[in-house]
C-alpha positions as CSV (number, residue, x, y, z in Angstrom):
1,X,129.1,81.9,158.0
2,X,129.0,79.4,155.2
3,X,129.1,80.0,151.2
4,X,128.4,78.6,148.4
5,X,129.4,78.7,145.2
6,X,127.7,78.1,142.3
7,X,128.1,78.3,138.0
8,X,124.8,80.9,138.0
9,X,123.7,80.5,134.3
10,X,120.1,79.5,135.0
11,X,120.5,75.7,136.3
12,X,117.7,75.2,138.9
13,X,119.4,71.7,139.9
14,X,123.0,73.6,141.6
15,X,121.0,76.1,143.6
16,X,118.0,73.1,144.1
17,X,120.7,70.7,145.6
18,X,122.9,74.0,147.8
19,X,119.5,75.2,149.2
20,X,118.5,71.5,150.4
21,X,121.9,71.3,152.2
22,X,121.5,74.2,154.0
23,X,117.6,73.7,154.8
24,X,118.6,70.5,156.1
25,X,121.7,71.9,158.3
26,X,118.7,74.6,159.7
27,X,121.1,77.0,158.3
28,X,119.8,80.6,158.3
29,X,119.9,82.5,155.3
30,X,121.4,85.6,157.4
31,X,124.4,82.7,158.0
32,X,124.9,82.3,153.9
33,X,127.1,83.9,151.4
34,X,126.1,82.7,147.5
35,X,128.4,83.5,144.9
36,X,129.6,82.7,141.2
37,X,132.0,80.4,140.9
38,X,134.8,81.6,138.7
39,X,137.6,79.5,140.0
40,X,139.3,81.9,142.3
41,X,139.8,81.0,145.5
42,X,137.5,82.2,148.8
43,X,139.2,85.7,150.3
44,X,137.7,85.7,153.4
45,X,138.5,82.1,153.9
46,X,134.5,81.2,154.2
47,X,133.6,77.1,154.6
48,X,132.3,76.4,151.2
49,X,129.6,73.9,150.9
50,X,130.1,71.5,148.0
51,X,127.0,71.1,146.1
52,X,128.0,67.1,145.3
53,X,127.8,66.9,149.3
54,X,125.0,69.0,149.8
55,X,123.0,66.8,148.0
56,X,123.5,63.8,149.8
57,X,123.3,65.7,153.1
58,X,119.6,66.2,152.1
59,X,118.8,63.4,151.1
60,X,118.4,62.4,155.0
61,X,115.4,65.2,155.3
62,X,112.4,65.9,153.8
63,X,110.6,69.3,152.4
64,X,107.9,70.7,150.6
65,X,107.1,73.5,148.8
66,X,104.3,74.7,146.6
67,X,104.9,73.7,143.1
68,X,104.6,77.8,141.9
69,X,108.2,78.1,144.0
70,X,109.7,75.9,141.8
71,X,108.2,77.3,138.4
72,X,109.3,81.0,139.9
73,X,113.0,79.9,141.5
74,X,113.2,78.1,137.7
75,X,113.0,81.5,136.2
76,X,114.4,83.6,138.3
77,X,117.5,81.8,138.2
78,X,118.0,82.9,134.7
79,X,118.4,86.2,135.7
80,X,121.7,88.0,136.0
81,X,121.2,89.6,139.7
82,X,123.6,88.7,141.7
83,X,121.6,88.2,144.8
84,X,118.9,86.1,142.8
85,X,120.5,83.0,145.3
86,X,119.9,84.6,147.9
87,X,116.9,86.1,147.8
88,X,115.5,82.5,146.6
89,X,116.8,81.2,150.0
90,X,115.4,83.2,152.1
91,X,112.1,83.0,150.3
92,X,112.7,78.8,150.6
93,X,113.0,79.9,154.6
94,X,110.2,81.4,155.3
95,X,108.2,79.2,153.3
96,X,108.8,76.8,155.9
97,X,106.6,78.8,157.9
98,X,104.7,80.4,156.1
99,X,102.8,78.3,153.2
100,X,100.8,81.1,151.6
101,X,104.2,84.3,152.1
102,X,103.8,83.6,147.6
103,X,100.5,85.2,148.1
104,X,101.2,88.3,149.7
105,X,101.5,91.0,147.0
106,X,103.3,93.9,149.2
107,X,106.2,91.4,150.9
108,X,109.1,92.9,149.9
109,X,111.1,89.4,148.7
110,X,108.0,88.5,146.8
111,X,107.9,91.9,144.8
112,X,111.5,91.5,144.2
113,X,110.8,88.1,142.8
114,X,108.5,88.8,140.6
115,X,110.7,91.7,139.1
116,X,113.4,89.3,138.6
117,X,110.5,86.6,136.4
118,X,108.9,89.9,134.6
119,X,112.4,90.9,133.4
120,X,113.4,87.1,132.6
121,X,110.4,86.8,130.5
122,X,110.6,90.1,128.6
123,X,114.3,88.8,127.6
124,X,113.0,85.4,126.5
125,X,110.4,87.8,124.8
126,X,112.6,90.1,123.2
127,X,115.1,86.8,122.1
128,X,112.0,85.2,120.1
129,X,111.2,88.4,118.2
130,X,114.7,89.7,117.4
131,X,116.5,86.7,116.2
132,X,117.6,87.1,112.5
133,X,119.0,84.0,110.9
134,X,121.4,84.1,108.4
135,X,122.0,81.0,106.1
136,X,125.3,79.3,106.1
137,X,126.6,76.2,104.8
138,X,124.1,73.1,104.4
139,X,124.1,70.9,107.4
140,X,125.1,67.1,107.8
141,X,121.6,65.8,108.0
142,X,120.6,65.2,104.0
143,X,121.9,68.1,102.8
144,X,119.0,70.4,105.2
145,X,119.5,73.7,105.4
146,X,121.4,75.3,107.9
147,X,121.1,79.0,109.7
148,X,123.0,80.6,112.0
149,X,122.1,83.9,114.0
150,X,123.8,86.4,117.0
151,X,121.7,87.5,120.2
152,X,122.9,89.1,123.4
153,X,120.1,88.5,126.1
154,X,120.7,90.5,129.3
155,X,120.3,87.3,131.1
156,X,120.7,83.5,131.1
157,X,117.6,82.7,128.9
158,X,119.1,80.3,126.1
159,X,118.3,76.9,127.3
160,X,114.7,78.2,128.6
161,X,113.9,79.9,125.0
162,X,115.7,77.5,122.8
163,X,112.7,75.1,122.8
164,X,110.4,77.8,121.3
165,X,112.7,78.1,118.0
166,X,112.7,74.1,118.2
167,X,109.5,74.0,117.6
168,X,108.9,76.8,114.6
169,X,112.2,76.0,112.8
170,X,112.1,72.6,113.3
171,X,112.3,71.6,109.5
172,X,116.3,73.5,109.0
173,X,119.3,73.3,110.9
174,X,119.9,76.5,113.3
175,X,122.7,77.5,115.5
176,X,122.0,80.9,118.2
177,X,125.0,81.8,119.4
178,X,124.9,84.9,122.2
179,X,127.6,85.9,124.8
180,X,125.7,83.6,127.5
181,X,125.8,80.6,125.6
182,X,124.2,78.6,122.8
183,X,121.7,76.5,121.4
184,X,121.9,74.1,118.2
185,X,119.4,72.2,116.4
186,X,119.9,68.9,114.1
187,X,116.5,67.8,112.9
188,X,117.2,65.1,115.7
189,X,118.3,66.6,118.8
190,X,118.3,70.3,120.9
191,X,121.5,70.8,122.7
192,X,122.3,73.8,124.8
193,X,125.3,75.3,126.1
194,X,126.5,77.2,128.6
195,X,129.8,78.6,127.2
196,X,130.1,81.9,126.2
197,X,130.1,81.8,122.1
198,X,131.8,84.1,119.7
199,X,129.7,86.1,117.0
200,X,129.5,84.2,113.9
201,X,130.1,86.0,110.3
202,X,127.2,85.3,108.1
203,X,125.5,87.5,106.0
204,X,123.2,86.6,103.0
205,X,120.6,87.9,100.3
206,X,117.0,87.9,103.2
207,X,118.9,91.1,104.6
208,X,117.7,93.3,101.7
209,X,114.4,91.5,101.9
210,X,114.3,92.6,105.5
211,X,115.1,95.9,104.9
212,X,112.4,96.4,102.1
213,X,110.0,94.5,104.2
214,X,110.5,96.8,107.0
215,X,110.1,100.0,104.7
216,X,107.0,99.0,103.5
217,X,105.3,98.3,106.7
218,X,106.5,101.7,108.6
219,X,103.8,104.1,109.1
220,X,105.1,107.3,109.3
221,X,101.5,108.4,110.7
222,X,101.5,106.2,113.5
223,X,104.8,106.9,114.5
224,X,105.6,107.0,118.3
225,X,109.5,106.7,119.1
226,X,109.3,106.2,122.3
227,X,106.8,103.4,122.4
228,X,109.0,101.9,119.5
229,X,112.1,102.0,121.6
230,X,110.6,100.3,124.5
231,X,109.3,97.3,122.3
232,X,112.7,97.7,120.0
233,X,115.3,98.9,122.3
234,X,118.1,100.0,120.9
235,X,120.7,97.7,122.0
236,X,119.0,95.0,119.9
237,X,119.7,97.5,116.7
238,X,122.7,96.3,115.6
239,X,121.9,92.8,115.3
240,X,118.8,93.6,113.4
241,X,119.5,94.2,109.7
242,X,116.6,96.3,109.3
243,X,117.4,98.1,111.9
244,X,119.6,100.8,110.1
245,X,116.6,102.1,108.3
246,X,115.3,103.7,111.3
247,X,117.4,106.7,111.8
248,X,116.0,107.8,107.9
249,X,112.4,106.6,108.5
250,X,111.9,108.6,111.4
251,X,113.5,112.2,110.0
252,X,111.5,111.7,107.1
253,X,108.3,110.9,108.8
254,X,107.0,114.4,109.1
255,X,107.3,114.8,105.5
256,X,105.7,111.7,104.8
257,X,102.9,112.2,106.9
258,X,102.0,115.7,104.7
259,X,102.2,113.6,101.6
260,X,99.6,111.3,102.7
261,X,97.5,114.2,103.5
262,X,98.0,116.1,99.9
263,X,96.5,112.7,98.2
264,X,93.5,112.6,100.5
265,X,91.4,109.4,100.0
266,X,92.3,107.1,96.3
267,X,88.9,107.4,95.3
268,X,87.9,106.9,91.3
269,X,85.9,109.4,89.0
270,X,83.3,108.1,87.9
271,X,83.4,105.2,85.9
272,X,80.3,105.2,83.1
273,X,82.6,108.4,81.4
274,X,85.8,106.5,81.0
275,X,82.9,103.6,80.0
276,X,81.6,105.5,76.9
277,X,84.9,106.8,76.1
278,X,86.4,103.5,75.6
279,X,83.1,101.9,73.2
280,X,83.7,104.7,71.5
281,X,87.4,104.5,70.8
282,X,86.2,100.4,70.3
283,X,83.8,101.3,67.3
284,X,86.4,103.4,66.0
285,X,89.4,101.5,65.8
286,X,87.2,97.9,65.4
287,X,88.0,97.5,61.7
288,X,91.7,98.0,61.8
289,X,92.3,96.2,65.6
290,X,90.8,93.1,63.6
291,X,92.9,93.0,60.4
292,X,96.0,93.1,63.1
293,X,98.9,90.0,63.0
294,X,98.2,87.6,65.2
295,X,100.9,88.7,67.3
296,X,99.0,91.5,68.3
297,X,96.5,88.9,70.0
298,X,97.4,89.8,73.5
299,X,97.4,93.6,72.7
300,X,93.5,92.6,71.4
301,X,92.3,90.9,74.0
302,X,93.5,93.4,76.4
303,X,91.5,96.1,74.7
304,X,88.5,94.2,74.7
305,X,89.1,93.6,78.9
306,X,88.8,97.1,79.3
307,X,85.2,97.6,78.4
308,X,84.5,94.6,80.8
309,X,81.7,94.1,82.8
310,X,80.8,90.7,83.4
311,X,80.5,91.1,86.8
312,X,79.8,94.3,89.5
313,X,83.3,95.1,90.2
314,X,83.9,97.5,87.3
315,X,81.2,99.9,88.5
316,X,83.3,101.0,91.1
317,X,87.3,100.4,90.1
318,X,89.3,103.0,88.2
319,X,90.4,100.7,85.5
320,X,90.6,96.9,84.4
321,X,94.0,96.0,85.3
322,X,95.1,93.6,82.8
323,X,98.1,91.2,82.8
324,X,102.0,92.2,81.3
325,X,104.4,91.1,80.1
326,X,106.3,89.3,76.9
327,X,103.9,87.4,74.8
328,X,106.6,83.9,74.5
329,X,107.0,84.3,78.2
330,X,107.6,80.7,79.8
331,X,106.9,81.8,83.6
332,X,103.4,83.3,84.1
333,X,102.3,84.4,87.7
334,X,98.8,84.9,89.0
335,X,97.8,86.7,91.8
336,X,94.6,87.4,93.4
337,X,93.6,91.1,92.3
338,X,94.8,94.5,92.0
339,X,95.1,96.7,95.1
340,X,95.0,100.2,95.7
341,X,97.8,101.3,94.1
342,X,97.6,99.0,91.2
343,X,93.9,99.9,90.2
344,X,95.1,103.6,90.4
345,X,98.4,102.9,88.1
346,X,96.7,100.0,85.4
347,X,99.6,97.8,86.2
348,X,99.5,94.6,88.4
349,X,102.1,94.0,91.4
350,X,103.4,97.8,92.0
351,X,102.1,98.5,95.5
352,X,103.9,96.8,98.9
353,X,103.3,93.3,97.6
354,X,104.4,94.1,94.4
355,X,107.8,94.9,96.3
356,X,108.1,92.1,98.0
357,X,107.4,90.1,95.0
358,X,110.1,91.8,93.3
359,X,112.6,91.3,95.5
360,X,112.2,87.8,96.3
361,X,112.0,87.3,91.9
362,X,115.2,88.9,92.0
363,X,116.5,87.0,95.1
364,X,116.0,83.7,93.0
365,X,117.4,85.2,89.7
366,X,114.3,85.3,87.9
367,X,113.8,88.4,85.7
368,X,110.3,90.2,86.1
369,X,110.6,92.0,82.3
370,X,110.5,88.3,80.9
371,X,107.7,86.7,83.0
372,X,104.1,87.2,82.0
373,X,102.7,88.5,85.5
374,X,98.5,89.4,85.9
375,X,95.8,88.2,88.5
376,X,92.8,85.7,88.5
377,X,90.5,89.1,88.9
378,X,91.1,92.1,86.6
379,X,89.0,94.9,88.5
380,X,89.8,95.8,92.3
381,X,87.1,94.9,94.9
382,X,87.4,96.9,98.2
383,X,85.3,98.6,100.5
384,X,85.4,102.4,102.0
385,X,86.6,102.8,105.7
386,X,86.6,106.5,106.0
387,X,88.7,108.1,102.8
388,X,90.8,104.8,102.7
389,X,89.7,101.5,99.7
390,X,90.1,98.4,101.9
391,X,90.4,95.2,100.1
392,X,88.3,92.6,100.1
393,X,88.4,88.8,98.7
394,X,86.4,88.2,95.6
395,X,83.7,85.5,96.0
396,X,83.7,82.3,93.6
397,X,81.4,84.1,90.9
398,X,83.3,87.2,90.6
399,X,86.5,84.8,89.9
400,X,84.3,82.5,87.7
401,X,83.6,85.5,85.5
402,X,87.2,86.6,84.9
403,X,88.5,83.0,84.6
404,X,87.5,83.9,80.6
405,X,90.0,86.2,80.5
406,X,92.6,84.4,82.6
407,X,92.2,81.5,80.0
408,X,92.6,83.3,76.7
409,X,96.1,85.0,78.6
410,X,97.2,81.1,78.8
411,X,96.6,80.6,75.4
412,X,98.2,83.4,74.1
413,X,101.4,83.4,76.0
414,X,101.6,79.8,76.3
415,X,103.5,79.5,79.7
416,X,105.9,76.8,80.5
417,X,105.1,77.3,84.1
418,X,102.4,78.6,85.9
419,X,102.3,80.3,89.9
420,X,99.7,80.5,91.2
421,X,100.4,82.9,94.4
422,X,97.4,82.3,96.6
423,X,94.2,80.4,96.8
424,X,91.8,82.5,94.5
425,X,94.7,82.0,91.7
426,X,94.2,78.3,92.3
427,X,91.1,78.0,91.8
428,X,90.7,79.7,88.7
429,X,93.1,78.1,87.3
430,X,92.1,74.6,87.9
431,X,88.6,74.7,89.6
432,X,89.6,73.3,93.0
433,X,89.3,74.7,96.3
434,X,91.9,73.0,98.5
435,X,93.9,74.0,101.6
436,X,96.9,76.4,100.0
437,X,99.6,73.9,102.5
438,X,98.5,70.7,100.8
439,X,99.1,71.6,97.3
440,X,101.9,74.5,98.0
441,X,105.1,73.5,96.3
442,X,104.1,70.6,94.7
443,X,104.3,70.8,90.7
444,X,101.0,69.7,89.1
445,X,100.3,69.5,85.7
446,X,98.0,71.5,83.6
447,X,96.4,71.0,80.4
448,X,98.5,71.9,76.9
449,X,102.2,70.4,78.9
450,X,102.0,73.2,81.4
451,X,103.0,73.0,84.7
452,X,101.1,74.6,87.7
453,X,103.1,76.1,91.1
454,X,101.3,76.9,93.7
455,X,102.6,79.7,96.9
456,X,101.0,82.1,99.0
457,X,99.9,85.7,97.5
458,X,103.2,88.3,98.6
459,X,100.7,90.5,100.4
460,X,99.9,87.3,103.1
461,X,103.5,87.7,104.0
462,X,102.9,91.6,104.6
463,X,99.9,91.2,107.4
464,X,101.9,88.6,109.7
465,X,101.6,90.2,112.8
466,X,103.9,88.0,114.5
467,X,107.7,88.7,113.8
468,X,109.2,85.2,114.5
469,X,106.3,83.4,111.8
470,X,106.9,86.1,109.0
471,X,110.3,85.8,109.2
472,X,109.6,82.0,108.7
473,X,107.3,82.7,105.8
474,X,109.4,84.9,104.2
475,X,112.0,82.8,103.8
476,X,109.9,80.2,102.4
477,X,108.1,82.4,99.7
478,X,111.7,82.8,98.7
479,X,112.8,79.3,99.0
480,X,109.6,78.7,96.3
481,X,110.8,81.2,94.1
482,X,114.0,79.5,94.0
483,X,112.1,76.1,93.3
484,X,110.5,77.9,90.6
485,X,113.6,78.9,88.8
486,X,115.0,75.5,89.4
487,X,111.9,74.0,87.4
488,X,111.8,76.4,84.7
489,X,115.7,75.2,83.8
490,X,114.5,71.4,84.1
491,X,111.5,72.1,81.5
């Protein structure tokens, strides 16, 4: 009997170098004890077989195997199993002798192998969805920023999933510690460890944000705990600040569920009533609305925007959803259009954007109650699925015709700053159609002194389906607001 002992945390290269000795020594794997090395001494006084010496020993003989052995043995190895070395060995054996033994679905190794990769994966999975990063001190590389965040895989999968958050976070300094070791990024170089690492303390403001996120994105009608678990599983919980809403989202699903079905469908009365209603109140109150101060401009102009109908969409919205907001604002924001909700309350930004707008406003310190906020389109455009107002873009001439409206707001409030969140906001305000990456974050300058910044809309950030990116994007739509607040200080 011979044994060999080896680190086990996922390095192909010790097990590689052990199985090539043996091979070479036509050692059967029946005749082979693997274990983890952990500095004890052998109790059954076994020959160990040094891996430094094993791979010289093979260097005298030559094998092959097909390159898919590699790729699997590679992953496998990452797994915690204990008898992941030996099972690996045995499969090496018989390969010897049997080229195509990969191929047969029903050997028992070969099903056992393929567990062990299936379950690998699903960590690796599991480790790119349920990261959280937390931002710490800046790093030493020009001031970049720097994140920290705490994962405990059920196997050894740093090293093999640390190039994955190389590549999406490669523009901020990141540290992922977990019980089975680490992996930092520099903005130069990816280093991995082995070493068991201890949780890091680091909390900061994207918690709430992921918290309100998550509220606003739970379905209470699709709910399905079980299926939630298995792609969620508990254990990751407590590492996820979101993750403490659960418990309360799930009792009060039920309950929610019966509320949606007491609205029914959004839909709006019809609209010529309200129509002849509001010329009427017009013809009434014209004489006095235009012997009103000039401060009363913005209260004018919104009165006029509500008998609107330079283009199709008022035929079908509730209401003409007109900007708000102080009339000496400095900050104005532009969005796209109202939503659902909005075109239902009159007020723009109160839905699940709206929310996610707030919070990131108040993230950066910037006070909603003295910003001018409305959208490039005053009416909502959607389309009926069933009971339920879908929303669609509007085309270039339905913004063309309420770019009237969105200019007489810039005269009257006079903005220091403008955002514009999303591409239809920038091209009414300037004309252009560009990609939203080449001109997002970059000040530009408008006519009058006024300076235009240009994000994405808050509801972009609410239909990433993948975790890992909107985690990525929220951050940054909060990083702009902070850029924002920064300028408006500087002007």
């Amino acid at each position: 009997m011979r044994a060999v002992s080896l680190e086990g945390r996922g390095n192909l290269g010790e097990w590689r170098d052990a199985a090539r000795a043996l091979l070479a020594a036509h050692t059967h794997p029946d005749d082979v004890r693997w274990t983890q090395s952990d500095g004890a001494a052998d109790l059954f006084g076994i020959d160990q077989v040094p891996v430094a010496q094993a791979s010289a020993d093979s260097m005298t003989a030559a094998f092959s195997v097909p390159k898919a052995f590699v790729q699997a043995a590679e992953a496998a190895l990452c797994h915690s199993e204990p008898d992941r070395f030996s099972l690996l060995y045995r499969i090496l054996w018989r390969l010897q002798r049997d080229r195509s033994l990969l191929g047969d679905a029903a050997d028992p190794d070969i099903i056992q192998l393929k567990a062990l990769i299936k379950n690998v994966r699903r960590d690796a999975h599991k480790m790119t969805a349920f990261v959280r990063f937390r931002e710490g001190p800046p790093g030493q590389a020009g001031g970049r920023r720097a994140f920290v965040a705490w994962f405990e895989p059920e196997h050894f999968i740093v090293a093999r999933t640390a190039p994955f958050f190389q590549r999406r976070f490669t523009d901020m300094d990141w540290l992922i510690a977990t019980p089975k070791g680490s992996a930092m990024w520099n903005g130069r170089s990816l280093e991995t460890s082995t070493v068991p690492a201890e949780r890091p303390q680091a909390e900061d403001a994207t918690d709430e944000l992921w918290r309100t996120y998550f509220a606003n994105i739970f379905n209470p009608a699709r709910l399905k705990i079980k299926a939630m678990q298995a792609e969620m599983p508990k254990k990751y919980w407590k590492n996820m600040p979101e993750a403490d809403l659960i418990p309360g989202l799930i009792a009060g699903a039920e309950q929610r569920v019966a509320e949606m079905a007491a609205r029914q469908a959004s839909q709006p009365p019809a609209f010529h009533e309200r129509l002849q209603a509001a010329w009427q109140e017009r013809a009434d109150d014209e004489e006095g609305a235009l012997s009103r101060a000039p401060r009363d401009a913005l209260a004018l102009l919104k009165r006029e925007a509500e008998t609107c109908e330079r283009c199709a969409l008022h035929c079908h919205a509730t209401r003409t959803v007109f900007g708000e907001g102080p009339i000496d604002a400095a900050l104005m924001f532009v969005g796209e259009q109202p939503g659902d909700q909005e075109d239902l309350a009159g007020r723009a930004f109160v839905g699940p954007a709206g929310t996610v707008f707030d919070h990131a406003l108040s993230s950066a310190g910037i006070e909603r109650e003295r910003s001018y906020v409305t959208n490039a389109v005053k009416h909502f455009k959607y389309e009926m699925r069933g009971k339920r107002r879908i929303h669609q873009r509007p085309n270039v001439g339905e913004i063309e015709h309420c770019r009237w409206w969105l200019a007489r707001e810039l005269e009257i409030v006079k903005p220091k700053i403008v955002v514009a969140m999303g591409g239809s906001a920038y091209f009414s305000l300037t004309g252009e159609r560009k990609p939203l990456e080449d001109v997002r974050g970059h000040p530009v300058a408008l006519a009058k002194g006024q300076i235009l910044f240009v994000t994405v809309h808050p509801s972009y950030l609410l239909r990433i389906p993948d975790e890992v990116m909107r985690q990525r994007e929220v951050a940054r739509f909060q990083s702009d607001m902070q850029a924002v607040q920064t300028l408006l200080r500087l002007v």
